[in-house]
C-alpha positions as CSV (number, residue, x, y, z in Angstrom):
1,X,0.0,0.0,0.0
2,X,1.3,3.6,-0.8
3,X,0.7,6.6,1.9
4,X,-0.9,9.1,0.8
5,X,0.7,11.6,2.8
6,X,3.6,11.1,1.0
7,X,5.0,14.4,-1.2
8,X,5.5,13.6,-4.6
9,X,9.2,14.2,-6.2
10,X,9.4,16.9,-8.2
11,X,10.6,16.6,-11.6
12,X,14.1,18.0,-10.5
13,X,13.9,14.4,-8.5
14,X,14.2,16.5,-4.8
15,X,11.2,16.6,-2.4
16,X,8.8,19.4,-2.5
17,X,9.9,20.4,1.2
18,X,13.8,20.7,-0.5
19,X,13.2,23.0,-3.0
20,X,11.3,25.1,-1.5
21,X,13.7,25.5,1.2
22,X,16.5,26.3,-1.5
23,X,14.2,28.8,-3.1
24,X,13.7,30.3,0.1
25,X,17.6,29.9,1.0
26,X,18.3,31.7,-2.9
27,X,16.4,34.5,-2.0
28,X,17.7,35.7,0.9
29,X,21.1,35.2,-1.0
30,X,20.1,38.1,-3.6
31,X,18.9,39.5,-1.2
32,X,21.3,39.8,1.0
33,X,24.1,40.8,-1.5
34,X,21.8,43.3,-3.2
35,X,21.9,44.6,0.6
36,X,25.6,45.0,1.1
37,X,26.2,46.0,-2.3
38,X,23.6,49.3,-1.6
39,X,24.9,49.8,1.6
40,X,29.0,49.9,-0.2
41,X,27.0,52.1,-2.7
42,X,26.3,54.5,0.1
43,X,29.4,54.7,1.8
44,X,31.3,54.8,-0.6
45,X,29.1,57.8,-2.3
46,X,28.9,59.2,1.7
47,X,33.2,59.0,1.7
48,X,33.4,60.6,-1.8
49,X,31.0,63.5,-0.6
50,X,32.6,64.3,2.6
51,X,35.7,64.1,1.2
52,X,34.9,66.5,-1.7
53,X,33.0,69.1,1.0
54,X,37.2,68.6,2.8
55,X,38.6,69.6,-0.3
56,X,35.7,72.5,-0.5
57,X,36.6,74.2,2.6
58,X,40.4,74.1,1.7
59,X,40.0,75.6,-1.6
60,X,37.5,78.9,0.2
61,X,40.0,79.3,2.7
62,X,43.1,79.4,0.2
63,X,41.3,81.8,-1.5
64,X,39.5,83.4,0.7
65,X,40.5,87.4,0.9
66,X,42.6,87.9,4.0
């Protein structure tokens, strides 16, 4: 006799309860590394501004009439 409660294979030949853990597992991946990549977007874009608002107030006061 067969039981029914049984999950059927899926063509891939893993379990239903498998793939949908990898699916699951692959999604948090991406993401995850879309995550960190924004986030290295950001500070590197943050770095680059306060750096180039540095260089501004060097430049003013250089010229700056004294």
């Amino acid at each position: 006799m067969s039981d029914a409660t049984t999950a059927a294979p899926n063509p891939d030949g893993e379990s239903g309860s498998d793939s949908r853990s990898d699916s699951g597992v692959k999604a948090e991946a991406r993401w995850l590394e879309r995550g960190v990549a924004l986030r290295a977007f950001f500070y590197i874009f943050g770095t680059h501004a306060f750096a180039g608002f540095v260089y501004l107030l060097f430049y003013l006061g250089e010229h700056a009439k004294k």
